[in-house]
C-alpha positions in Angstrom: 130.6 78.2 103.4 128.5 78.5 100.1 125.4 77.2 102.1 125.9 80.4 104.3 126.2 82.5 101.3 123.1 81.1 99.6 120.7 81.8 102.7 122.6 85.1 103.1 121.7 85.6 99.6 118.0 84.5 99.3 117.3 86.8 102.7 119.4 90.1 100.9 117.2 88.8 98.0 114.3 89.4 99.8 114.5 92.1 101.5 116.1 93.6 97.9 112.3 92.7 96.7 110.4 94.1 99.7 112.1 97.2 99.5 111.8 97.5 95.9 108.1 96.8 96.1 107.7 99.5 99.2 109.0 102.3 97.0 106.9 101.6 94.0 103.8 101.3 96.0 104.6 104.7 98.0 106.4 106.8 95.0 103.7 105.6 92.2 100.2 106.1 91.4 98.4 102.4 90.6 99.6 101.8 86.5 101.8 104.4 86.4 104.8 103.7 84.2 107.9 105.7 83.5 110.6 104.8 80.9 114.0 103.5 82.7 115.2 102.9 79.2 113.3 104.1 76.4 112.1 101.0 74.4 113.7 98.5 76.3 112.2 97.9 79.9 109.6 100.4 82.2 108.9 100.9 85.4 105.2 100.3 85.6 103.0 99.6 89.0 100.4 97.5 88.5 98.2 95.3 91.8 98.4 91.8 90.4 95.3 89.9 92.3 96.2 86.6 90.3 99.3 84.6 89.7 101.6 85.0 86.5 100.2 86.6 83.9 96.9 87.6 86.2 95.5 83.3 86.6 93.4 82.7 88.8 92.8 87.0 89.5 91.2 87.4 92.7 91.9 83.6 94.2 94.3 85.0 97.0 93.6 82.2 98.9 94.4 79.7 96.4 97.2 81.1 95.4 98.5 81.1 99.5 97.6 77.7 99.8 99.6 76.5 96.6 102.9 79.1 97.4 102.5 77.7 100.8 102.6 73.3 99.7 105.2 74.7 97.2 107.3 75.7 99.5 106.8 72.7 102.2 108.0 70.5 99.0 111.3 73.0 98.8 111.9 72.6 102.8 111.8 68.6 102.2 113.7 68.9 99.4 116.6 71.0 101.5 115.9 68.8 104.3 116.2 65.0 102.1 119.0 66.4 100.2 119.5 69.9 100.5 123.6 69.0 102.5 124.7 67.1 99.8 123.6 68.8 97.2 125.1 73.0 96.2 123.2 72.9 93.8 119.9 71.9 95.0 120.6 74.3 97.9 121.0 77.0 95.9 117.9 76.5 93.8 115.0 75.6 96.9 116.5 78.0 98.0 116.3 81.0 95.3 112.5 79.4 95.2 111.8 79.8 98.7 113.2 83.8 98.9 111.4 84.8 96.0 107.9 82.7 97.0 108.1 84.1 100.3 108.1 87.6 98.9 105.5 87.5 96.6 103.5 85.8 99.9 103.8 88.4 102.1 102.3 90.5 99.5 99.8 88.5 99.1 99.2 88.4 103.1 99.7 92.0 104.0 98.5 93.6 100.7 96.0 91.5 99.3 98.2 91.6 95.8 101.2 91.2 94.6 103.3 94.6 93.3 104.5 93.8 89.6 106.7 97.0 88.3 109.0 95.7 85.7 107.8 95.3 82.4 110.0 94.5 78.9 108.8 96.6 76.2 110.7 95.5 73.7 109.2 92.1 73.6 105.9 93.2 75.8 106.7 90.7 78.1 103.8 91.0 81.3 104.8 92.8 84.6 106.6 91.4 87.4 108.9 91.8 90.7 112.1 91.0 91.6 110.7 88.0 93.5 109.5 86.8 90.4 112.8 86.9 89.0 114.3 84.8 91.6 111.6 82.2 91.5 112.8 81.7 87.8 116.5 81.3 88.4 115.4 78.8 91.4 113.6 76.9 88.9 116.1 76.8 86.2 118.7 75.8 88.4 116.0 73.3 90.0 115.3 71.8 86.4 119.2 72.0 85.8 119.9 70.0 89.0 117.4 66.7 88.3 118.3 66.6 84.4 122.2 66.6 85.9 121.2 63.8 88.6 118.5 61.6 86.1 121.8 61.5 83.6 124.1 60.9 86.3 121.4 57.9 87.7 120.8 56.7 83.6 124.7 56.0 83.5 125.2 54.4 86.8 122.3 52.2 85.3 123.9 51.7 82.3 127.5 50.3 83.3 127.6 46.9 83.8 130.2 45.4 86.5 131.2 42.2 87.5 131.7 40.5 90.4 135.7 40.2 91.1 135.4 36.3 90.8 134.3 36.5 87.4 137.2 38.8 86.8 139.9 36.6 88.1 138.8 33.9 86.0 
């Protein structure tokens, strides 16, 4: 049931992020920015040709090729483990909602629409997609540190054969 509710999720996810992006790009001029809450976060459109923080500006291509063998390692991921692990699930597939909107962007626009931007720590622009590409990754990072300790103590416990322990 949860695996349901994760795909359900990343797709509402998606579409939550297309749609956001279709509004700003229709109801804004290019850099336009208008305070949502004064100080704290803006609304500001900006065309980001590059990847975080503008790398690689103008290498669409690039950056298509690497979202796309980033995503091929989430769908082996899901496919090797992705059943037995919730919490693998969940993260490829946060990663793969959030990649795929920031692809079709880079597809069908030729850039990627950024619109949120912290003020009060100037943080750079980004999209909704963006955010859920983070949480994916956390929750990624979260789920191998959980499994390498979980493997380290398996390692570390020492059994005996039952002869030895009837003795």
């Amino acid at each position: 049931m949860s695996y349901i509710f994760a795909v359900v999720l990343g797709v509402l996810l998606l579409g939550a992020d297309q749609f956001s992006k279709y509004f700003v790009a229709t109801e804004f001029f290019e850099t336009e920015a208008r305070p949502a809450i004064e100080g704290f976060f803006e609304w500001n459109y900006v065309k980001n040709r590059g990847a975080a923080w503008g790398m690689l500006d103008g290498h669409t291509w690039l950056l298509l090729a690497f979202t796309a063998v980033a995503m091929l390692v989430c769908i082996a991921l899901l496919v090797k483990s992705g059943k037995n692990n919730k919490l693998l699930f969940w993260s490829v597939t946060l990663i793969l909602s959030g990649g795929l909107g920031n692809m079709i962007d880079r597809i069908f626009r030729g850039y990627v629409v950024d619109f949120i931007h912290l003020q009060f720590i100037d943080f750079p622009v980004f999209n909704i997609a963006d955010c859920v590409i983070v949480i994916g990754a956390v929750l990624l990072m979260l789920n191998f540190l959980l499994d390498f300790k979980s493997s380290s103590k398996q390692k570390n416990e020492i059994t005996l054969p039952e002869d030895v322990l009837d003795e």
